[in-house]
TORNUGU-466710 format. One record per residue: x, y, z of N, C-alpha, C in turn. Coordinates in Angstrom, 2 decimals, m for minus. Layout:
REM residues N
       nX       nY       nZ      caX      caY      caZ       cX       cY       cZ
        X        Y        Z        X        Y        Z        X        Y        Z
...
REM end
This chain:
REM residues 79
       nX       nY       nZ      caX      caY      caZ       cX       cY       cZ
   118.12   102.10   105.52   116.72   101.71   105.54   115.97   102.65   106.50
   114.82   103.09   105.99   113.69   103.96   107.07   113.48   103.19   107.84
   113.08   104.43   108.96   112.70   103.12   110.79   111.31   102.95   110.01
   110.48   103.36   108.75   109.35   102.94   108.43   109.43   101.19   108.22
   110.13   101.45   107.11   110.36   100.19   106.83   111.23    99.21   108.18
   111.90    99.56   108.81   112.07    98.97   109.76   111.08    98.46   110.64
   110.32    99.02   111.28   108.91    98.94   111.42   107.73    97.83   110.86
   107.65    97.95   109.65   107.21    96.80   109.11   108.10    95.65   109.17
   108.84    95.56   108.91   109.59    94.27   109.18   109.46    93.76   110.62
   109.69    94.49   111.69   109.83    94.03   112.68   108.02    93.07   112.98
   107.16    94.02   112.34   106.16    93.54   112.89   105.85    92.08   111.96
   105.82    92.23   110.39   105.91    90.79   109.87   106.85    89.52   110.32
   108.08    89.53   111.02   108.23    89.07   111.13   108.08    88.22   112.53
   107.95    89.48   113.41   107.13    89.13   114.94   106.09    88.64   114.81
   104.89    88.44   114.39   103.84    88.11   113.99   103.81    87.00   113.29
   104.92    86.87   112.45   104.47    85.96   111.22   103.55    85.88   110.11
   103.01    87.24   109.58   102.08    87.73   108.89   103.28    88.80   107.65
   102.10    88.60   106.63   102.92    89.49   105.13   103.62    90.68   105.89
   104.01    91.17   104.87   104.35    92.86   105.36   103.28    93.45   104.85
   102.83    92.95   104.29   101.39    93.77   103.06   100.48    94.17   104.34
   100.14    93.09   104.99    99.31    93.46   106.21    99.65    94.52   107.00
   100.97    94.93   107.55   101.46    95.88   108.30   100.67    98.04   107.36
    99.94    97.50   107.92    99.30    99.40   107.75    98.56    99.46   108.96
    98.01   101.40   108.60    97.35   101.80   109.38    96.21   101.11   109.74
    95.53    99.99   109.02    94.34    99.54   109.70    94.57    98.34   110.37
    95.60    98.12   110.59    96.16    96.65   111.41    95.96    97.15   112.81
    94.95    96.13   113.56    94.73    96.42   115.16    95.31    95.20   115.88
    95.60    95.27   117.13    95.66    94.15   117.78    94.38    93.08   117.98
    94.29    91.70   117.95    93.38    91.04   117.71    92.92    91.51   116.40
    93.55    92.23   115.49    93.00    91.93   113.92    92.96    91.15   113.15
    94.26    90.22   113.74    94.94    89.25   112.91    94.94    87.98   113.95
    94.71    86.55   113.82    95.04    85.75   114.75    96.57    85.72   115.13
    97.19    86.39   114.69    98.97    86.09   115.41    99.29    87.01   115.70
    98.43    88.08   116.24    98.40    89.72   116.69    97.82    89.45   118.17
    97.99    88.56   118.85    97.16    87.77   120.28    98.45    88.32   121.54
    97.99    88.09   122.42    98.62    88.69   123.47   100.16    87.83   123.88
   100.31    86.72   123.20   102.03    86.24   123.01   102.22    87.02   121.68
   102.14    87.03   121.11   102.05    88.03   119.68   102.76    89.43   120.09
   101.85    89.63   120.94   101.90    91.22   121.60   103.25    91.34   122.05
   103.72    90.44   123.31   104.93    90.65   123.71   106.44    90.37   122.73
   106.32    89.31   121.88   107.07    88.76   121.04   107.57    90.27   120.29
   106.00    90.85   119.58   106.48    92.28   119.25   106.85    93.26   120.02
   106.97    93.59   120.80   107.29    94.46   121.82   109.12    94.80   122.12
   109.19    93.21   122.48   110.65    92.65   122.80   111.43    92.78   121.28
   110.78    92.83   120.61   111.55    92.86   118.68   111.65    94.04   118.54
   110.73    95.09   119.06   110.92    96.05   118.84   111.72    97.33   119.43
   111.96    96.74   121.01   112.66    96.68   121.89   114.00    96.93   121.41
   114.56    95.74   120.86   115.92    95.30   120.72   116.29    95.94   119.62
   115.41    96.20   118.35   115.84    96.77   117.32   115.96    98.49   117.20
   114.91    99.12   118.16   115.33   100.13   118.14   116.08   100.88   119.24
   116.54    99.99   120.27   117.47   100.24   121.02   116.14   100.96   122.34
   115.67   100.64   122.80   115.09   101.52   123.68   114.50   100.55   124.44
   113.61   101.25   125.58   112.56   100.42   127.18   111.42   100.70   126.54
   110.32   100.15   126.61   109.12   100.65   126.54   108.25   100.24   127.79
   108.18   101.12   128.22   107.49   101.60   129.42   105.93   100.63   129.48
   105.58   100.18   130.68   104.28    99.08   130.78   103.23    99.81   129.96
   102.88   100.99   130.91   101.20   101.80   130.09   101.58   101.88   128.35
   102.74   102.58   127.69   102.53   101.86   126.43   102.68   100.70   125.86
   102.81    99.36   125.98   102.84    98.34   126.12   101.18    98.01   125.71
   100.92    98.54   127.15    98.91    97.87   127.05    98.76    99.03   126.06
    99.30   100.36   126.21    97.97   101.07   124.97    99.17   101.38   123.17
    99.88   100.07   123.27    99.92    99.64   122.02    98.93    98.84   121.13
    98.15    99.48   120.48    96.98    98.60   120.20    96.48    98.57   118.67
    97.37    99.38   117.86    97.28    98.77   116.89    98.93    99.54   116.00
    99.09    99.28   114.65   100.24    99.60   113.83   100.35   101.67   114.09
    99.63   102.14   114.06    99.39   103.03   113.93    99.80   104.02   115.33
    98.64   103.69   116.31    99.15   103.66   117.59   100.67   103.47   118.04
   101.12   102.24   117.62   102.73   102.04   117.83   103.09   102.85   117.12
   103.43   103.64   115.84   104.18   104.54   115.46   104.06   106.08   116.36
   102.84   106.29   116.83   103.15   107.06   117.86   104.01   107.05   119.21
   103.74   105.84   119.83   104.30   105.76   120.70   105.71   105.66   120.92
   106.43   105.02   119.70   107.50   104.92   119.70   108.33   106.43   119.54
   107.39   107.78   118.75   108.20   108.53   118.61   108.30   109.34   119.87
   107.42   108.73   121.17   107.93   109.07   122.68   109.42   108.80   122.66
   110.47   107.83   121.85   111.29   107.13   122.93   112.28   108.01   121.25
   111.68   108.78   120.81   112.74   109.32   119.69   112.82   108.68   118.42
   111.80   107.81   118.22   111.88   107.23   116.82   111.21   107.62   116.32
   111.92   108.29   114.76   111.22   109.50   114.10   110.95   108.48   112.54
   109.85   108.30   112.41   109.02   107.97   110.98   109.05   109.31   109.71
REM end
């Protein structure tokens, strides 16, 4: 499976929202279950699944689907 699709999953199911929703125009506070327990729930899912720390400053400037695919390819996760 692609870390793409990995990716989406992690976030539908952290969230509790479709996968359909998971694109580039998904922001934080876009969605009501995209809220700041939301935030961490995904973080820690995403955490664990791709094996890595994510550092506080990206954390806060995770801020939307898009954004996170950048940030993550800081820690070597290649889309």
């Amino acid at each position: 499976m692609s870390n793409l699709k990995i990716y989406s999953e992690v976030f539908s199911e952290s969230l509790g929202i479709s996968e359909s929703l998971c694109n580039d125009k998904l922001e934080y506070n876009g969605v009501e279950e995209w809220d700041s327990i939301g935030h961490m729930t995904l973080i820690a899912a995403l955490e664990e699944k791709f094996k890595i720390s994510i550092e506080t400053d990206d954390i806060v400037d995770f801020s939307s689907y898009k954004k996170g695919r950048e940030i993550l390819q800081k820690y070597k996760v290649e889309f």
